[in-house]
C-alpha positions as CSV (number, residue, x, y, z in Angstrom):
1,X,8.8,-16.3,34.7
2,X,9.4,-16.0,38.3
3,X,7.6,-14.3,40.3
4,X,10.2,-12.4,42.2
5,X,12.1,-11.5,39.1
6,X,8.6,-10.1,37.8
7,X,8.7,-8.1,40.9
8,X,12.0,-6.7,40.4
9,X,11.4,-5.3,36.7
10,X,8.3,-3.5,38.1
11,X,10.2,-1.8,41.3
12,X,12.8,-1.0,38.5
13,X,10.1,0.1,36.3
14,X,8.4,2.7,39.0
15,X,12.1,3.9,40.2
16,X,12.4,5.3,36.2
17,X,8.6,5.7,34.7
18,X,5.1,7.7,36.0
19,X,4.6,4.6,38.8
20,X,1.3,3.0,39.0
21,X,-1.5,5.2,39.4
22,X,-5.0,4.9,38.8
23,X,-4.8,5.3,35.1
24,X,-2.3,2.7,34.5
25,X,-2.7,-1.1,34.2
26,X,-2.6,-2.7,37.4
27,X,0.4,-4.7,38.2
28,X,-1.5,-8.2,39.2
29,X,-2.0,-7.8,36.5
30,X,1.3,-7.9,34.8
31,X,2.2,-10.4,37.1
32,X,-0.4,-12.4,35.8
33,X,0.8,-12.1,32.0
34,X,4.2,-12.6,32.5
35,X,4.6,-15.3,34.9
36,X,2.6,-17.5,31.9
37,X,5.4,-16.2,29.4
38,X,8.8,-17.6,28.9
39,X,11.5,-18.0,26.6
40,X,12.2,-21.4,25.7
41,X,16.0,-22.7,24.5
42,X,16.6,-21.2,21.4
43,X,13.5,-19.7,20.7
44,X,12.8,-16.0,19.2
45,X,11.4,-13.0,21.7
46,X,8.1,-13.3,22.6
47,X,6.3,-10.5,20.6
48,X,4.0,-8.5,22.5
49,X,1.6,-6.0,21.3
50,X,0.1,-3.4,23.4
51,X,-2.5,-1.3,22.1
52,X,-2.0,1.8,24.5
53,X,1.3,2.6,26.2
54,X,2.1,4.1,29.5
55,X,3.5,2.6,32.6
56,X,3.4,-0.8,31.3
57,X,5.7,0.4,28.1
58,X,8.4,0.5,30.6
59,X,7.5,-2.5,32.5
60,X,8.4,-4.1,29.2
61,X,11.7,-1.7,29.3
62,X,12.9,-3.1,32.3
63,X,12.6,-6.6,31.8
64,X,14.7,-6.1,28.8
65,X,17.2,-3.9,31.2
66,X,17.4,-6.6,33.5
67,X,18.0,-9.2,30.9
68,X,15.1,-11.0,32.6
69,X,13.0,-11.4,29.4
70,X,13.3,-11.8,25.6
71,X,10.5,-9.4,24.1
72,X,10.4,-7.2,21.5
73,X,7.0,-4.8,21.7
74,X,4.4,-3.1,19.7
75,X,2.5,-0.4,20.9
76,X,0.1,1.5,19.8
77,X,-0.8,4.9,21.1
78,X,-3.1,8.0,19.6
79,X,-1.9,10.5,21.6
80,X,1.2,12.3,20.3
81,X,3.1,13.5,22.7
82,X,2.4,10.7,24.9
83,X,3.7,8.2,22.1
84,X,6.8,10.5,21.4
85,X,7.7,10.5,24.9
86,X,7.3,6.9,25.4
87,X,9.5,6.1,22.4
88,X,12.2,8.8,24.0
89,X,12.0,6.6,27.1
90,X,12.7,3.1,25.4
91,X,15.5,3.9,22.8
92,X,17.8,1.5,22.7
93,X,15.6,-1.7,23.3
94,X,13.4,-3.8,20.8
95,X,10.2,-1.4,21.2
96,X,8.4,0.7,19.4
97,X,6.1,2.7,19.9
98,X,3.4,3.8,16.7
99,X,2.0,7.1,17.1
100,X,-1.8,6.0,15.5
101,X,-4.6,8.2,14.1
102,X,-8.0,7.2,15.0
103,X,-11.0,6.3,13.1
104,X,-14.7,5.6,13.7
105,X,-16.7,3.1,11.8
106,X,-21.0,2.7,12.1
107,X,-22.5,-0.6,13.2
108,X,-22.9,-2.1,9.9
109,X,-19.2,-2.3,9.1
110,X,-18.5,-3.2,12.9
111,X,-20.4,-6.4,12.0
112,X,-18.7,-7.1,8.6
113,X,-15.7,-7.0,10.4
114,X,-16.7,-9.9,12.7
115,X,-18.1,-11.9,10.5
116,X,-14.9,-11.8,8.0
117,X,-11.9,-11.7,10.4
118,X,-9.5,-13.1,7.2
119,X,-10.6,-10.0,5.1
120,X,-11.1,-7.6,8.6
121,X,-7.8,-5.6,7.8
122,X,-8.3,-5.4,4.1
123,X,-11.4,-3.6,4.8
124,X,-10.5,-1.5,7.4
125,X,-8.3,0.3,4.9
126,X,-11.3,1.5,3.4
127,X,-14.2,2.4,5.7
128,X,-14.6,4.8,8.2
129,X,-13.9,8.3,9.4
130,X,-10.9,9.8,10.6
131,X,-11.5,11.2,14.5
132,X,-10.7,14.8,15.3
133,X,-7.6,14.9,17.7
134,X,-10.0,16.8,19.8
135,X,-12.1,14.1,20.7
136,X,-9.5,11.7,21.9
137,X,-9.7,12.0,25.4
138,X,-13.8,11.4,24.7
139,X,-14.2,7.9,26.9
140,X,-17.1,7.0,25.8
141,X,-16.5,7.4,21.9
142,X,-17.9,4.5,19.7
143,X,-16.7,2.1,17.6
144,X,-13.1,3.8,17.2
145,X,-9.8,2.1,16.9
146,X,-6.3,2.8,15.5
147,X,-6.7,3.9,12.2
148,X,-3.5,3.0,10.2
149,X,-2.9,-0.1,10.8
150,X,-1.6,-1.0,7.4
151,X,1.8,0.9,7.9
152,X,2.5,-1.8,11.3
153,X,-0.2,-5.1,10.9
154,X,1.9,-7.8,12.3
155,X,2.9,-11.0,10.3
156,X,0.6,-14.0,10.6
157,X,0.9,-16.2,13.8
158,X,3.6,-13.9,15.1
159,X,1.6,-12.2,18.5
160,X,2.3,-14.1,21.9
161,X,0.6,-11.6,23.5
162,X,-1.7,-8.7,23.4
163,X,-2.9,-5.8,26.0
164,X,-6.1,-4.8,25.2
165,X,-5.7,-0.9,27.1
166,X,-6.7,1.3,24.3
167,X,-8.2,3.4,23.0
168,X,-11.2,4.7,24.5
169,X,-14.6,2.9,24.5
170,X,-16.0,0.4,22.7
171,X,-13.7,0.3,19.8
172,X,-11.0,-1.9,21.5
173,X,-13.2,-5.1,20.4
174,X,-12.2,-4.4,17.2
175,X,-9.1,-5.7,18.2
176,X,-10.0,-9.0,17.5
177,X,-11.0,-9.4,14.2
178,X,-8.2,-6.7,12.7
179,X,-5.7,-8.9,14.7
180,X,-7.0,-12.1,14.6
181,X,-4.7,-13.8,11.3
182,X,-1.7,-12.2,13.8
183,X,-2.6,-14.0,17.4
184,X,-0.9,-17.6,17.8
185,X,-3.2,-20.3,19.3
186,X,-1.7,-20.3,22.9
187,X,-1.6,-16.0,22.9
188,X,-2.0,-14.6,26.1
189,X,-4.8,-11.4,25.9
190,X,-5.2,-9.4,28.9
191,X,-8.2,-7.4,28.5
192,X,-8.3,-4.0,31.0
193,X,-11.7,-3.2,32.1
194,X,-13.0,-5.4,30.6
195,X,-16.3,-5.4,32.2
196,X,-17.3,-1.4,31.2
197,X,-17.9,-2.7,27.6
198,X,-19.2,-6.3,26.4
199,X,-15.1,-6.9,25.8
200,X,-15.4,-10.7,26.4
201,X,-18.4,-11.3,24.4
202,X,-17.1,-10.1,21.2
203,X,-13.6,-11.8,21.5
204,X,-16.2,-14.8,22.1
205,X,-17.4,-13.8,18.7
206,X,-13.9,-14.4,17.2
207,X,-12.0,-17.2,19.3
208,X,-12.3,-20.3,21.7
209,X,-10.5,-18.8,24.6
210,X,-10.0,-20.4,28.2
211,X,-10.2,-17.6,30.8
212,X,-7.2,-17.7,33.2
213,X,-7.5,-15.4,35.9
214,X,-10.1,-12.2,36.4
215,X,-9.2,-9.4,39.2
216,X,-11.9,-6.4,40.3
217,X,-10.4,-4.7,43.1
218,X,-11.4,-0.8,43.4
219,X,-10.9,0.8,40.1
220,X,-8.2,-1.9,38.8
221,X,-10.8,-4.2,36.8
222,X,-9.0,-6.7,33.7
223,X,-9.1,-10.2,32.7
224,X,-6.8,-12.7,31.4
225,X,-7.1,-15.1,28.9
226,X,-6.0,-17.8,26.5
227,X,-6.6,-18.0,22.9
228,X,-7.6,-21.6,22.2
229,X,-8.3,-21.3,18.6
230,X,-10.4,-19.9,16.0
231,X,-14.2,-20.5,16.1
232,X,-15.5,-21.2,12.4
233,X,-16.9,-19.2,10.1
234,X,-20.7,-18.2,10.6
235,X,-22.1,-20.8,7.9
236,X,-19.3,-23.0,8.0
């Protein structure tokens, strides 16, 4: 994409949404992602998936507005008023937002996970413990991730690109193996502070990846990469 049309859908995107504060993901960002995605002749819209919603949700509204980009997006939020209000605010375009539980797992399935990305969502069916919806603002909560992923996993190869914003913690890694059978070879990740947890490491763990561009200016602190393939097996 270009550049300036970037720039108009997030001017549009402030004029109707919350505006960029601190909270929300930066927009170099954005910039960053979309200028490396574009819809070639005949091809389907790019599927993003965005695991935590806010100002960026409506970044994504806008482009469609505009008619600037072909997307249709995933996001995945645990807080439910926040989710039902996002959704309220993209009616009408090819978004949706999932309203997700949370669940916490102990370091002995975190590592099952990662070493059997194939079976990763299979299992995550079955382990763990369902959060308390008072603990969801907790930021330093461990090994928690969107619990319900059955009732939205996407189809095999089908992600072009995945915001890694949520939810709290560590958890996010976990990400990569529960997604992995779903992120295309080429898919674009951008990773949001990515350097309070060891968020590069563990998609290390999962994928050959060629970083693109890193920003830490203030409090905005994220990462953008490319997924280059699968790394094999352990034992393989």
């Amino acid at each position: 994409m270009l550049v300036r049309d970037i720039e108009k859908a997030l001017l549009h995107s402030e004029q109707q949404g919350y505006g960029f504060g601190p909270m929300s993901l930066s927009k170099g960002a954005l910039v960053h992602l979309t200028r490396r995605m574009e819809n070639g002749e005949g091809r389907e819209p790019l599927h993003v998936l965005e695991l935590g919603g806010g100002q960026s949700t409506l970044f994504w509204r806008s482009l469609l507005a505009l008619e600037l980009l072909a997307v249709k997006v995933t996001t995945l939020e645990h807080q439910p008023t926040w989710a039902g209000e996002l959704q309220t605010r993209v009616e009408g375009q090819p978004i949706r937002v999932v309203r997700q539980p949370l669940k916490q797992i102990g370091d002995e399935d975190w590592e099952r996970l990662f070493a059997e990305p194939d079976q990763a969502a299979g299992l995550w069916e079955h382990i763990g413990e369902e959060v308390p919806e008072s603990q969801y603002g907790h930021y330093t909560i461990r090994n928690t991730f969107y619990g319900d992923l059955a009732s939205m996993m996407p189809a095999p190869q089908s992600i072009d690109a995945m915001i890694v914003d949520g939810p709290h913690g560590n958890g996010r890694s976990l990400a990569y193996p529960l997604f992995a059978p779903a992120l295309k070879t080429g898919a674009l990740v951008l990773i949001d502070d990515f350097d309070h947890y060891p968020f590069l490491a563990d998609l290390g763990r999962i994928f050959r990846y060629e970083e693109l561009y890193r920003e830490i200016i203030g409090d905005k602190h994220w990462v953008l990469a490319r997924i280059a393939g699968r790394k094999p097996a352990p034992g393989v």
